[in-house]
Chimera marker file (.cmm) of the C-alpha trace (Angstrom):
<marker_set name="trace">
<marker id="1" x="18.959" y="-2.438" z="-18.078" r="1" g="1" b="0" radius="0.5"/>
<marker id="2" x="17.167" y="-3.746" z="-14.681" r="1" g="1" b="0" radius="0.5"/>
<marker id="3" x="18.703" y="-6.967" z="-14.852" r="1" g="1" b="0" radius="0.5"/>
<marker id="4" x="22.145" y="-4.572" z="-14.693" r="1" g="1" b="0" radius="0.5"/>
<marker id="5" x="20.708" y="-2.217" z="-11.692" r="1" g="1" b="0" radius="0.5"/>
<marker id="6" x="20.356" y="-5.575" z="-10.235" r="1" g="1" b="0" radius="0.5"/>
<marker id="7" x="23.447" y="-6.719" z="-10.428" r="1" g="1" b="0" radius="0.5"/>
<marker id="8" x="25.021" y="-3.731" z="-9.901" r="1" g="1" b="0" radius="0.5"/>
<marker id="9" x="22.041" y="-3.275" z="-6.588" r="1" g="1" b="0" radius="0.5"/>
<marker id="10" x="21.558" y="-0.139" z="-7.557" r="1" g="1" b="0" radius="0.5"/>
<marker id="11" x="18.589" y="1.238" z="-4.635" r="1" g="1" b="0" radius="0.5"/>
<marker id="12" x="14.903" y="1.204" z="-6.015" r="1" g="1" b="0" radius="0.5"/>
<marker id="13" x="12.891" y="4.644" z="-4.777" r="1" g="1" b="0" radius="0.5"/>
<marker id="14" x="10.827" y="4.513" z="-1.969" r="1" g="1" b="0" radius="0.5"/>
<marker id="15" x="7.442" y="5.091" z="-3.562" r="1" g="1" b="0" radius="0.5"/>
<marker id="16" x="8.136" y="2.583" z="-7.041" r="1" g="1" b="0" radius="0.5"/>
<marker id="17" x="8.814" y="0.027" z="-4.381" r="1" g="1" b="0" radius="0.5"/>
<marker id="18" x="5.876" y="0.778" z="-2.752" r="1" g="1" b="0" radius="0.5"/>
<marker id="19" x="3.598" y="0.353" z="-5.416" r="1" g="1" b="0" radius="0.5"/>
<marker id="20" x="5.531" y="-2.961" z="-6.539" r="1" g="1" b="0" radius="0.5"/>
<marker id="21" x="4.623" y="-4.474" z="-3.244" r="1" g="1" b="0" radius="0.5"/>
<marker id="22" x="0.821" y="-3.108" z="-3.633" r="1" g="1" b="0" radius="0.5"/>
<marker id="23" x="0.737" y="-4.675" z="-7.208" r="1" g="1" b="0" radius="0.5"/>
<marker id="24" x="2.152" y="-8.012" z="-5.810" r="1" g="1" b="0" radius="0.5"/>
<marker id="25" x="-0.195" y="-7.822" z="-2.861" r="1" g="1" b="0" radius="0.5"/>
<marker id="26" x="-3.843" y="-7.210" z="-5.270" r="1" g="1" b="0" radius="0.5"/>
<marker id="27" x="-2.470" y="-9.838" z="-7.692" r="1" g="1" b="0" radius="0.5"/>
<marker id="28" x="-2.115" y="-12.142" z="-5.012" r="1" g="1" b="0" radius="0.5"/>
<marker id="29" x="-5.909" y="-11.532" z="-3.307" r="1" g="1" b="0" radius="0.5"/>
<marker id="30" x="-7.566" y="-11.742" z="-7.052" r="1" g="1" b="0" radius="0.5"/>
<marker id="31" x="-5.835" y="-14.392" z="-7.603" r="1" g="1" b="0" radius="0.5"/>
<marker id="32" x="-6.520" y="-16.479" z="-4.183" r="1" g="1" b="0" radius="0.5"/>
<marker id="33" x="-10.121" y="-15.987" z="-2.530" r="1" g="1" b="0" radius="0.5"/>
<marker id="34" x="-12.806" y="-13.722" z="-2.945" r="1" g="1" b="0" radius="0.5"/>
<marker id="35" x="-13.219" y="-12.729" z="0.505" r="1" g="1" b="0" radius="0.5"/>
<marker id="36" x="-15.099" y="-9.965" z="1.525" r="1" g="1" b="0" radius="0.5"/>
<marker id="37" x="-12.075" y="-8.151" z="3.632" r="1" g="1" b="0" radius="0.5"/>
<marker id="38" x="-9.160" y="-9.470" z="2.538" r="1" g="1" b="0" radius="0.5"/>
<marker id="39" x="-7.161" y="-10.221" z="5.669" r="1" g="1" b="0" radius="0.5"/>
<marker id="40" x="-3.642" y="-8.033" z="4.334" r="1" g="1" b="0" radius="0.5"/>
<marker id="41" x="-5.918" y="-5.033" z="4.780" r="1" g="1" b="0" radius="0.5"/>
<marker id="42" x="-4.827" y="-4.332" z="8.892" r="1" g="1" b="0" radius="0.5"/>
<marker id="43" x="-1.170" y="-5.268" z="7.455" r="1" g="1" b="0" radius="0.5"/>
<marker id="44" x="-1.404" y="-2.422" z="4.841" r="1" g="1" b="0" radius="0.5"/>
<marker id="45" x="-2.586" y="0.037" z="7.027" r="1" g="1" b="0" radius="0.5"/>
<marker id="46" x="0.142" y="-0.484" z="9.924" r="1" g="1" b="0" radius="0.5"/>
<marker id="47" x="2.546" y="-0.450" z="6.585" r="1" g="1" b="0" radius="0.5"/>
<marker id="48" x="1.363" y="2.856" z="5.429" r="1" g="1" b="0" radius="0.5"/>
<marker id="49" x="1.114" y="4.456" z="8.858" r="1" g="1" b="0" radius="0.5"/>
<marker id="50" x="4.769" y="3.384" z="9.177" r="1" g="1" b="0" radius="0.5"/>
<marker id="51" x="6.058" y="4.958" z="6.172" r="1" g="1" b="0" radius="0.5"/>
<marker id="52" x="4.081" y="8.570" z="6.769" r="1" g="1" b="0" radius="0.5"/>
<marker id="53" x="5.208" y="8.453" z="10.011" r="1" g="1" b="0" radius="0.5"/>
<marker id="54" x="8.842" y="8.679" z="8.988" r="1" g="1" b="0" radius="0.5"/>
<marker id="55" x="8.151" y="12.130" z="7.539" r="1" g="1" b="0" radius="0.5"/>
<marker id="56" x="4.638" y="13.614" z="8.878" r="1" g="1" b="0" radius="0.5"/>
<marker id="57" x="3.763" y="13.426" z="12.805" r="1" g="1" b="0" radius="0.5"/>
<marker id="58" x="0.412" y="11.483" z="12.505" r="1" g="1" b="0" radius="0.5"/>
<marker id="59" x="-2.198" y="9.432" z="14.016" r="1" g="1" b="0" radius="0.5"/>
<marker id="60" x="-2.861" y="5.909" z="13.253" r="1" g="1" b="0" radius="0.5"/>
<marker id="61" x="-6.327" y="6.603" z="13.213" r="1" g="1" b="0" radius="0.5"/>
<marker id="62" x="-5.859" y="9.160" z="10.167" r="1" g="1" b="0" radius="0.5"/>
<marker id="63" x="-5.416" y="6.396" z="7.989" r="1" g="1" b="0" radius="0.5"/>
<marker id="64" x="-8.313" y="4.214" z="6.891" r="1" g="1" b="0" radius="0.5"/>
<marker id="65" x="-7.437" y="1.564" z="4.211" r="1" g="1" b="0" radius="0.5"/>
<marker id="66" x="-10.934" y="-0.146" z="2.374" r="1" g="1" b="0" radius="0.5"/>
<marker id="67" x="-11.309" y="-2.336" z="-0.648" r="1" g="1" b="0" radius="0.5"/>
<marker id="68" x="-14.746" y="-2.332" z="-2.501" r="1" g="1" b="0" radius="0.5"/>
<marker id="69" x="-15.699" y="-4.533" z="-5.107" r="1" g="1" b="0" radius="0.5"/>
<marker id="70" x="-18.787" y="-4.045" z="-7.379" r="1" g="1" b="0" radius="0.5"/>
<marker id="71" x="-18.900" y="-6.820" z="-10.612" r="1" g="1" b="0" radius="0.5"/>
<marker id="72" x="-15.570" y="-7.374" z="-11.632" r="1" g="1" b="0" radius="0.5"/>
<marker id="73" x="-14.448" y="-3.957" z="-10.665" r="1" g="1" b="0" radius="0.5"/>
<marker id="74" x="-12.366" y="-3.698" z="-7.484" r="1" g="1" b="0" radius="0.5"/>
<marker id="75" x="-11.284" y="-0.172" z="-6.010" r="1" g="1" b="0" radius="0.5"/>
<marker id="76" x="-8.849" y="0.060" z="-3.050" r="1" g="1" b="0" radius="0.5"/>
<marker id="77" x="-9.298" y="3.469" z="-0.902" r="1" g="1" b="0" radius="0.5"/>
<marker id="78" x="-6.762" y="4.749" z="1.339" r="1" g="1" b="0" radius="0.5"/>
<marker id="79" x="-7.741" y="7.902" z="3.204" r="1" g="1" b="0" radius="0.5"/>
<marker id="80" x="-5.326" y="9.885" z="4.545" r="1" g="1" b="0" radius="0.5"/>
<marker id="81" x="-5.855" y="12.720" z="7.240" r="1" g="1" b="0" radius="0.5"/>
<marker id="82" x="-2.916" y="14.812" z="7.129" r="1" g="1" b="0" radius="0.5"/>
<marker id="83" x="-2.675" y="16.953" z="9.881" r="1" g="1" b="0" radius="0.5"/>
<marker id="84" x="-2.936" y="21.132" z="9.705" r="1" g="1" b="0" radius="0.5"/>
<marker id="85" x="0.511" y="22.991" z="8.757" r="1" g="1" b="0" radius="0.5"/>
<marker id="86" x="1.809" y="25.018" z="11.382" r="1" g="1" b="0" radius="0.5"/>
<link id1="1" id2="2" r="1" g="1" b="0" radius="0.2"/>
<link id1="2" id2="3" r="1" g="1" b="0" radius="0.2"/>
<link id1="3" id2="4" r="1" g="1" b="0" radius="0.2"/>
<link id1="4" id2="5" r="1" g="1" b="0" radius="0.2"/>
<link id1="5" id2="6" r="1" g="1" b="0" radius="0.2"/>
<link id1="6" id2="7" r="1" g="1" b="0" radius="0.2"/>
<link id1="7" id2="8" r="1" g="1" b="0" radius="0.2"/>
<link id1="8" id2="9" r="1" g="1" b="0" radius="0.2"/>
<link id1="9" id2="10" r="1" g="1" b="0" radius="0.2"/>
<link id1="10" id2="11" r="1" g="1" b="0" radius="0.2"/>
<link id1="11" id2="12" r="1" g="1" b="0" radius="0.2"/>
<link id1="12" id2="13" r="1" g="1" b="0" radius="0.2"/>
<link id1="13" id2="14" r="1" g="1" b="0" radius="0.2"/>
<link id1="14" id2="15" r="1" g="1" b="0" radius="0.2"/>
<link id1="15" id2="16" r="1" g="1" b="0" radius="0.2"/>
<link id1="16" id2="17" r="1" g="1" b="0" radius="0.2"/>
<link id1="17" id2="18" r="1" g="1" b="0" radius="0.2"/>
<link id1="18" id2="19" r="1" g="1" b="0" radius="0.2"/>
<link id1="19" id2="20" r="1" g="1" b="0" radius="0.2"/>
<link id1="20" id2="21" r="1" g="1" b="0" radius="0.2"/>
<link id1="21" id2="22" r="1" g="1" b="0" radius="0.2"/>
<link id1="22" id2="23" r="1" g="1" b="0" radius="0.2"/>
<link id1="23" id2="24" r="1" g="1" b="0" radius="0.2"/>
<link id1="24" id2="25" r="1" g="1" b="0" radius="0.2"/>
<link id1="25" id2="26" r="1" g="1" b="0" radius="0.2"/>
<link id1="26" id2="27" r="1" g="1" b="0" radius="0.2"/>
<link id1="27" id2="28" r="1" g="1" b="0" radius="0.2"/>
<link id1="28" id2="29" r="1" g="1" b="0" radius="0.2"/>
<link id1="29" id2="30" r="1" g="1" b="0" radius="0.2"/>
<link id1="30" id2="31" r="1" g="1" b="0" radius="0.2"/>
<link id1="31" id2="32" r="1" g="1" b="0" radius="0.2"/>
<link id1="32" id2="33" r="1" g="1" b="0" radius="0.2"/>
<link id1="33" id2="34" r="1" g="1" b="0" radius="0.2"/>
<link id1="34" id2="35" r="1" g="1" b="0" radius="0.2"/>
<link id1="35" id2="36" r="1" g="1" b="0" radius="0.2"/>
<link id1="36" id2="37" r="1" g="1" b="0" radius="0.2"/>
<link id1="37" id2="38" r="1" g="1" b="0" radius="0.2"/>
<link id1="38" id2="39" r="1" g="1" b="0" radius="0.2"/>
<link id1="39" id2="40" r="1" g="1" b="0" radius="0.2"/>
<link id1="40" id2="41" r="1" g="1" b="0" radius="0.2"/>
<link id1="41" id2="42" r="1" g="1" b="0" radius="0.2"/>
<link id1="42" id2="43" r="1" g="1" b="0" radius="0.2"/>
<link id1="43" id2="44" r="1" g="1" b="0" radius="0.2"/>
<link id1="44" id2="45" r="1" g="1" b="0" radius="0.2"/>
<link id1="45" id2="46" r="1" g="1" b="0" radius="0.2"/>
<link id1="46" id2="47" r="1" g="1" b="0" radius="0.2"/>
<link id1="47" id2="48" r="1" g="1" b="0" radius="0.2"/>
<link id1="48" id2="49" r="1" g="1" b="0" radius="0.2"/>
<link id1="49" id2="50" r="1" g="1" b="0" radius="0.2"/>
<link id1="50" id2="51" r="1" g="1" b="0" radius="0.2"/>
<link id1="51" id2="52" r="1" g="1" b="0" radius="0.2"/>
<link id1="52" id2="53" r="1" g="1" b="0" radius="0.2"/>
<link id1="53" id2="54" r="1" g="1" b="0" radius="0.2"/>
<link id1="54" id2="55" r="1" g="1" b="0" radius="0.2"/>
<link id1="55" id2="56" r="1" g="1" b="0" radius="0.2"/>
<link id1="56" id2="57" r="1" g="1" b="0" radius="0.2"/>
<link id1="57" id2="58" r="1" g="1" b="0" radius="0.2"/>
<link id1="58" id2="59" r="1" g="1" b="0" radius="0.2"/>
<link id1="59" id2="60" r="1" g="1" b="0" radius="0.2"/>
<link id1="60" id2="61" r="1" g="1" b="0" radius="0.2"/>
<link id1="61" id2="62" r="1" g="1" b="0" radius="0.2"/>
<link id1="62" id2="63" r="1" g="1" b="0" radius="0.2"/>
<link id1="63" id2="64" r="1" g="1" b="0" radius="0.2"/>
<link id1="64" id2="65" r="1" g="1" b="0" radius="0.2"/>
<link id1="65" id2="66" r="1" g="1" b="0" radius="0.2"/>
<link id1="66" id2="67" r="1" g="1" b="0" radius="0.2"/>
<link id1="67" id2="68" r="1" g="1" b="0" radius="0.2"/>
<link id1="68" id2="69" r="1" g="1" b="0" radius="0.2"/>
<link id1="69" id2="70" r="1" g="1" b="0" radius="0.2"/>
<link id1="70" id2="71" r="1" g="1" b="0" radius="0.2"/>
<link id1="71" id2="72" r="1" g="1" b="0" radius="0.2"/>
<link id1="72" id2="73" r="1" g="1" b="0" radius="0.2"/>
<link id1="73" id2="74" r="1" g="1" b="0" radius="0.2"/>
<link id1="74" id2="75" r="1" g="1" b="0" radius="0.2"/>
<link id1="75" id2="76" r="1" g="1" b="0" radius="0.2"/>
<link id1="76" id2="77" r="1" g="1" b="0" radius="0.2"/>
<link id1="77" id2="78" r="1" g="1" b="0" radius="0.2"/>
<link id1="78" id2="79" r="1" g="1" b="0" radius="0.2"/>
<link id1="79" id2="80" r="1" g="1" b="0" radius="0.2"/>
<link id1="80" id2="81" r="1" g="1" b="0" radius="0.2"/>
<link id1="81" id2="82" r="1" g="1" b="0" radius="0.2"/>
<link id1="82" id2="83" r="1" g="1" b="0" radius="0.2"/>
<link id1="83" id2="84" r="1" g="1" b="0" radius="0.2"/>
<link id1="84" id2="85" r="1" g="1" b="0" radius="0.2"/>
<link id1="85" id2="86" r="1" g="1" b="0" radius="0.2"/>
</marker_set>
């Protein structure tokens, strides 16, 4: 059936695409280097603040994006400070 939707172009959501692009973009880093920031960090975080931005007034600063990695465990944090409802 995707190989149809693409075909037929049918328009991914939003948030699936999203995560798609995250998936591509940890595969890609595990993959490559073990650095200790990866250097698509900055990148992400201009990317997220984007995307909020269409739909929440916020501050670029609200948004802090940090990977951690501890053995073979590695945990990507985004922190998000949404601003107070009116």
């Amino acid at each position: 059936m995707s190989f149809l939707s693409f075909l037929l172009g049918e328009k991914k959501k939003t948030a699936n695409v999203a995560k798609e692009r995250l998936q591509i973009i940890l595969a890609h880093e595990r993959s490559g280097r073990n650095a200790a920031e990866p250097d698509y960090l900055p990148d992400l975080q201009r990317e997220l603040v984007a995307v909020i931005s269409k739909y929440i007034k916020i501050n670029p600063n609200d948004i802090k994006v940090n990977l951690e990695r501890q053995d073979n465990l590695e945990v990507l944090e985004v922190k998000i400070e949404l601003p107070e409802p009116r």
